[in-house]
C-alpha positions in Angstrom: -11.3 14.8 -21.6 -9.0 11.7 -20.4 -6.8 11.1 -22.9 -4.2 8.7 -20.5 -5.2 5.4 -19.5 -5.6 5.3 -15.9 -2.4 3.4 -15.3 -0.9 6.4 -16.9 -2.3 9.1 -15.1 -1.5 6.8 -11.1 2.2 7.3 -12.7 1.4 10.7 -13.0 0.0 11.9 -9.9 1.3 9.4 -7.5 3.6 11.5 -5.6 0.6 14.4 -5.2 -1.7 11.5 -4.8 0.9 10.4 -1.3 0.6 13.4 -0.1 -3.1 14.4 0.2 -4.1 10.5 0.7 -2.0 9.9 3.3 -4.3 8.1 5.5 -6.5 5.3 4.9 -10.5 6.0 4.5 -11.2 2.5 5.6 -8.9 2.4 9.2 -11.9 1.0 11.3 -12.9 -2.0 8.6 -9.2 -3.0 8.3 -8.8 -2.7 12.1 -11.6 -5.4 12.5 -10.3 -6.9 9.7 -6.9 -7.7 11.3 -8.5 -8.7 14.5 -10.3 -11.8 12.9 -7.8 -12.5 10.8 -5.0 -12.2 13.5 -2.3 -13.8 10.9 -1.3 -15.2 7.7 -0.3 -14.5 4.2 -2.2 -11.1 3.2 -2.2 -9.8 -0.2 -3.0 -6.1 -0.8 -4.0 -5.2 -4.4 -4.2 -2.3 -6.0 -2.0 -0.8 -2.7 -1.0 2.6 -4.1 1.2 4.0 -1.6 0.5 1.4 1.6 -1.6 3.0 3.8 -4.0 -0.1 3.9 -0.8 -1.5 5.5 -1.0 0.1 8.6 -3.8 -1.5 10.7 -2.5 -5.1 9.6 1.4 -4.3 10.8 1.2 -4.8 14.9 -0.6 -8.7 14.2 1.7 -11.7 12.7 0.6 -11.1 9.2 3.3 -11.5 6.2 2.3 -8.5 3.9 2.2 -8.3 0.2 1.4 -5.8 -2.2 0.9 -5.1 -6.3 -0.1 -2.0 -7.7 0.5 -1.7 -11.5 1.8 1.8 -11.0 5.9 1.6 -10.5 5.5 5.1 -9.2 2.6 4.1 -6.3 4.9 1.0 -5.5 8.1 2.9 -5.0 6.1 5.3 -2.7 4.8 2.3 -0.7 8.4 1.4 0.0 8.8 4.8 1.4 5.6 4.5 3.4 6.6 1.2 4.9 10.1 2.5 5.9 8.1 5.7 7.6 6.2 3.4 9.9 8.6 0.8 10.1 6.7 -2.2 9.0 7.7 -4.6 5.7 6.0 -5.7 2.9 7.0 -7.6 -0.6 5.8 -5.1 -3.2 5.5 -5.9 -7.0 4.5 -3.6 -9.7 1.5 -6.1 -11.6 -1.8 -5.8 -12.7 -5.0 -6.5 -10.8 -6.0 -8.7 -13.9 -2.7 -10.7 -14.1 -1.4 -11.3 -10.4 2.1 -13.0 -10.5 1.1 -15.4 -7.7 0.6 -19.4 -8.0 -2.6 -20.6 -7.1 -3.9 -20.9 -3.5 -1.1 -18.2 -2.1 -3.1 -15.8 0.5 -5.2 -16.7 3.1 -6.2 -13.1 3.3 -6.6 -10.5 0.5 -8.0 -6.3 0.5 -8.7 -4.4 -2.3 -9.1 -0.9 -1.4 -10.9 1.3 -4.0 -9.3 -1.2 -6.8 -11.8 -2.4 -9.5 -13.8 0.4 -10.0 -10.2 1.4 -12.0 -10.1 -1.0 -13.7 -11.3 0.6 -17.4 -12.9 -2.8 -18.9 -15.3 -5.1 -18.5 -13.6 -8.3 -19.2 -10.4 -7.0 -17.5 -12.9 -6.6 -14.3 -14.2 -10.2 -14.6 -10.7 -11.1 -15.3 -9.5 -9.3 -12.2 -12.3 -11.1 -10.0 -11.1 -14.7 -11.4 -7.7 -14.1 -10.5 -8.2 -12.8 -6.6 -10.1 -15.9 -6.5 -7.6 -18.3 -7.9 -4.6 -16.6 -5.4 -6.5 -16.8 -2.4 -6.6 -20.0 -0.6 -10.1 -22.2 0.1 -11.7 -20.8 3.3 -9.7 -18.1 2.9 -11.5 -14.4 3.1 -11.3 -11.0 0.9 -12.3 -7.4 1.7 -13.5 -5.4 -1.3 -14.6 -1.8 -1.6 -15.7 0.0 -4.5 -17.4 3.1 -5.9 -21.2 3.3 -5.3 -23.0 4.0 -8.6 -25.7 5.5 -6.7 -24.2 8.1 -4.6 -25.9 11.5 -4.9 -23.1 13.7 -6.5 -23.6 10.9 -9.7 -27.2 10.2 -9.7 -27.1 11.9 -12.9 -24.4 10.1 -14.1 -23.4 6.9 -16.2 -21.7 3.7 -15.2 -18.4 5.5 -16.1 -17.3 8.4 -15.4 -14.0 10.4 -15.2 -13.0 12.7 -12.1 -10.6 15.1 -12.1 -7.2 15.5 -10.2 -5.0 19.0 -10.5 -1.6 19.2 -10.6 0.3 21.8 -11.0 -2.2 23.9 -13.2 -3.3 21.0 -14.8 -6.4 18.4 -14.7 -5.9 14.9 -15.4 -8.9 12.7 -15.5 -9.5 9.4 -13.6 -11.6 5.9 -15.1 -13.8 5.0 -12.5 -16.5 2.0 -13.5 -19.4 2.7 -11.0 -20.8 -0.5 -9.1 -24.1 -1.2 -7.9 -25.0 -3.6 -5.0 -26.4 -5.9 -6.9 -24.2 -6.0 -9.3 -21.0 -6.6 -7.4 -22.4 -9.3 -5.6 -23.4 -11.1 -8.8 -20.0 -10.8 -10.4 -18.4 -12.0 -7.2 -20.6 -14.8 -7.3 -19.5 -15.7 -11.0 -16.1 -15.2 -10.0 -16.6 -18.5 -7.1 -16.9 -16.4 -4.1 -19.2 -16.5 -1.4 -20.8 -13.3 -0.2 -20.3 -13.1 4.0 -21.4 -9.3 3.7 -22.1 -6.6 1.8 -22.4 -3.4 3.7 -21.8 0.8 3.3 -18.5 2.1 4.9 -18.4 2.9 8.6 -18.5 6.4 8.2 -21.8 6.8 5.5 -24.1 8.7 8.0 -27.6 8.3 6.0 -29.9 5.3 7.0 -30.3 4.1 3.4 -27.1 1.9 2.9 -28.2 2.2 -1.5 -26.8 5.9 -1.2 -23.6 5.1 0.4 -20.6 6.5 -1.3 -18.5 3.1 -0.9 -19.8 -0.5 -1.5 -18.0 -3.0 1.1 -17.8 -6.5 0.4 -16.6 -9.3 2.8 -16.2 -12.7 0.6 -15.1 -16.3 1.0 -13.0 -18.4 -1.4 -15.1 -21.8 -2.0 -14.2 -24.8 -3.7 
């Protein structure tokens, strides 16, 4: 049983978390990303240990990150040094962004709010990408699909496991549907661009994809 809050358990297993996740699962969606972006202020939440960072580094974007682990964010200043490319990193909370109003004209949020553990935090969280990012300006989401086979028998949340050293620690993860996301993105101010299954999700139904993308505009 989790008995950590999920902040507690990224402090935890963020150096074993660097090492296996070394790479990011999303290198062909930021790729495009950074080509029709080109440039500009870009905010990474919930960066963990930077590897979002990579496909954004060669353009003439000026790179920002927050994680609320202390742990994930000192890792990411590791990362950055490995593949020479600099970012301002903050340890903050997804729900609480310490950023004025209007800041980014770009933002990801790579396997983010599905961490986040409740329900008012993730509206919360929503509101506040929206308030930092500029009007016109563009976000890239992706979150848990609540309808990926390995949880069809499954609730909404769930825990999954991560060993270390012997032990398992158990992760929050709030599962999305389609639907959903796109109506609390909508609440939130956003306009929905597109909302599509990562790159790599083989099957022809998009409803069974492990990953929900989301491409949104800030709106006035």
């Amino acid at each position: 049983m989790k008995n950590r809050s999920n902040k507690e358990v990224f402090e935890k297993i963020a150096e074993s978390w660097y090492r296996v996740m070394h790479w990011s699962r999303f290198s062909k969606e930021l790729k495009e990303l950074s080509l029709r972006w080109q440039e500009g202020r870009l905010l990474n939440i919930g960066c963990a240990h930077g590897p979002d960072f990579l496909p954004f580094k060669e353009k003439e974007f000026d790179l920002f990150g927050i994680d609320f682990s202390r742990e994930m964010i000192r890792l990411a200043q590791r990362y950055a040094k490995k593949f020479n490319f600099s970012a301002n990193l903050v340890t903050a909370d997804a729900a609480d962004l310490p950023f004025s109003n209007a800041t980014f004209n770009w933002v990801i949020a790579i396997a983010t709010y599905h961490n986040i553990e409740d329900r008012i935090q993730r509206q919360k969280a929503f509101k506040e990408l929206r308030r930092v990012l500029i009007p016109g300006g563009e976000a890239f989401i992706t979150v848990w699909n609540r309808w990926q086979p390995r949880f069809w028998l499954k609730g909404k949340e769930i825990e999954v496991s991560w060993r270390l050293s012997g032990e398992k620690i158990f992760r929050y993860y709030y599962l999305f549907t389609y639907s959903e996301l796109q109506k609390e993105l909508q609440k939130a101010g956003f306009q929905v661009i597109s909302i599509f299954s990562e790159r790599y999700y083989s099957w022809p139904l998009r409803f069974f994809s492990r990953n929900i993308c989301v491409l949104v505009s800030g709106v006035d």
